[in-house]
C-alpha positions as CSV (number, residue, x, y, z in Angstrom):
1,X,-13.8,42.1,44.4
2,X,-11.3,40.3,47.0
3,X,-8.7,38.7,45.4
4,X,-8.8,36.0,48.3
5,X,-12.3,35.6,49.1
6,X,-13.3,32.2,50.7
7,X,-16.6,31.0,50.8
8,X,-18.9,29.3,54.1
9,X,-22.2,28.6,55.3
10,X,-25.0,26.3,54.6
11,X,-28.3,27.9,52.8
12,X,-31.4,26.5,51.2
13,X,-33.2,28.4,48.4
14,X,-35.4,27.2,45.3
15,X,-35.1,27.2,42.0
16,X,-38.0,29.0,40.6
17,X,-39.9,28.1,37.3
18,X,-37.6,29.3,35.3
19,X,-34.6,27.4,36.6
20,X,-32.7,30.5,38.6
21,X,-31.6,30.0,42.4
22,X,-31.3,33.0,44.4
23,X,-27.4,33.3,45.6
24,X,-27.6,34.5,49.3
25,X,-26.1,37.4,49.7
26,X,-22.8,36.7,51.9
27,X,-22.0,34.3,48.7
28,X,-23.1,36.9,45.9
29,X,-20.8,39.8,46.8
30,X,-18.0,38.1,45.6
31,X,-19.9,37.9,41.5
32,X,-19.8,41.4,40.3
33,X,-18.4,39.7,37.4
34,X,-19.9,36.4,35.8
35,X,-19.0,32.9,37.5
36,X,-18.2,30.0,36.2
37,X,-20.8,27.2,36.6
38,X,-19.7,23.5,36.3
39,X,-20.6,20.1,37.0
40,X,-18.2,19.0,40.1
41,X,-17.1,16.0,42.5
42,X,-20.3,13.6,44.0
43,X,-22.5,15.4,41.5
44,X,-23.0,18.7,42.8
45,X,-22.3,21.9,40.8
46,X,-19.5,24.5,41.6
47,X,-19.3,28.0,41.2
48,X,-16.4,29.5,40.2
49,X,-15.0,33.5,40.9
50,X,-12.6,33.8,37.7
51,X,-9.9,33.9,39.2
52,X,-10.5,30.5,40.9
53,X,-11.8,29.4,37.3
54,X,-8.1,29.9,35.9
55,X,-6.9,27.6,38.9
56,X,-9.3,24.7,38.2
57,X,-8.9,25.2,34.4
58,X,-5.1,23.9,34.7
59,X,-5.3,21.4,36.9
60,X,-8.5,20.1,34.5
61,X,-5.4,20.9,31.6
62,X,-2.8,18.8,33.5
63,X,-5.4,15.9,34.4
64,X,-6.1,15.6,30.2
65,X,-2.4,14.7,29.6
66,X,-2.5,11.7,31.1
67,X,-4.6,9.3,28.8
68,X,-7.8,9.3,26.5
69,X,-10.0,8.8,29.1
70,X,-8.7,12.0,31.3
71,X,-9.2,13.9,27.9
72,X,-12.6,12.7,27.6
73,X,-13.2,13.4,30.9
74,X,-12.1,16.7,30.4
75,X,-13.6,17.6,27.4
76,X,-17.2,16.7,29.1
77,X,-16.0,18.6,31.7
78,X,-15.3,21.7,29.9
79,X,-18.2,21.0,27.3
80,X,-20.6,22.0,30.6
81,X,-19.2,25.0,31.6
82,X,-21.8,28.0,32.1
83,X,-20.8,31.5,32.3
84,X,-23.3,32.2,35.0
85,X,-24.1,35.9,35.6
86,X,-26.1,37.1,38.8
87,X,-28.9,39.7,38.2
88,X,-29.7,43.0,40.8
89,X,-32.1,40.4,42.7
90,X,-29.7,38.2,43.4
91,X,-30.8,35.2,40.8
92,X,-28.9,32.8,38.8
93,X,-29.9,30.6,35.6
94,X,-28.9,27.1,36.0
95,X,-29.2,25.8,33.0
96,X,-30.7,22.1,32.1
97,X,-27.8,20.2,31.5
98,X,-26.1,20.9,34.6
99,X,-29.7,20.8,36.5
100,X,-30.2,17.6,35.1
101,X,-26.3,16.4,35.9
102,X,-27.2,17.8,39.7
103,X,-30.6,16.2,40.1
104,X,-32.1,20.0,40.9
105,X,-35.6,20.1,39.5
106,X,-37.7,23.3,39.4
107,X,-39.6,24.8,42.2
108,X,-37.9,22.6,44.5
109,X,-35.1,22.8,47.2
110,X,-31.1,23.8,46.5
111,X,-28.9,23.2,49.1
112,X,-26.0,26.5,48.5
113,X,-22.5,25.5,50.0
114,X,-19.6,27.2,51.0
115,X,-16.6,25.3,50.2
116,X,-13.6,27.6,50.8
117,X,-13.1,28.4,47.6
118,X,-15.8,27.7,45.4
119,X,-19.5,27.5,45.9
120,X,-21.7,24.5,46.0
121,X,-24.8,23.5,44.8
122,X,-26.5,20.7,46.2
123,X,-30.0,18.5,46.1
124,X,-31.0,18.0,49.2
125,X,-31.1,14.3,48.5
126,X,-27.5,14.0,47.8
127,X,-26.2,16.6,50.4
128,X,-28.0,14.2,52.8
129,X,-26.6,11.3,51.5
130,X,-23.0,12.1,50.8
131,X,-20.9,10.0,52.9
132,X,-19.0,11.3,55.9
133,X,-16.6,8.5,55.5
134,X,-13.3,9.8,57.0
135,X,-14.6,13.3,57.8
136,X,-13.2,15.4,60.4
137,X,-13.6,18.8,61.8
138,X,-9.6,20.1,61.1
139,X,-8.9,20.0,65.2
């Protein structure tokens, strides 16, 4: 596995009955080990490579120090996490309470982003409705 492997692209699977979404393939290379699924910013869901894990996990640790109300922020935060594992075909559980949190519902639509250095997952009603507020292309 790269120790620096970014992430990009923009793909659109389902999740099927059982509540798995098919990582593509340029995305799933990098999860010979388990991820780390968690609810994230605007109310997608991020998937973490370990390594990346460790790096959100302290700045999650430095954000609790502050005051009760980072802690408790934290604490639901960390109460979420999923240790997602992908199978030979590609699949990965997403479990309720992080479906629910995303507003993914079975059989329908996941939007898959690549966001440097973690993975997103999107419905396609908020990817489309996030705002673009201040957004530029880096040039």
């Amino acid at each position: 596995m790269a120790a620096n492997a970014r992430f990009f692209g923009n793909y659109e699977h389902a999740l099927d009955i059982k509540g798995r979404v098919i990582l593509p393939a340029r995305l799933r290379v990098h999860f010979t080990q388990p991820g780390y699924l968690t609810p994230h910013l605007e109310g997608c869901l991020a998937l973490w490579r370990s390594e990346d894990f460790d790096r959100e996990v302290e700045l999650q640790l430095a954000a609790a120090e502050s005051d009760a109300a980072s802690r408790n922020r934290v604490r639901d935060w960390a109460a979420n996490v999923f240790e997602a594992d992908v199978d030979k075909q590609g699949r990965m559980a997403v479990p309720t309470n992080l479906r629910g949190y995303a507003e993914l519902d079975l059989e329908q639509p996941v939007v898959i982003v690549g966001m440097i250095n973690r993975v997103e997952l999107w419905s396609p009603a908020r990817w489309a409705s996030r705002s673009l507020d201040g957004a530029g292309t880096g040039a």
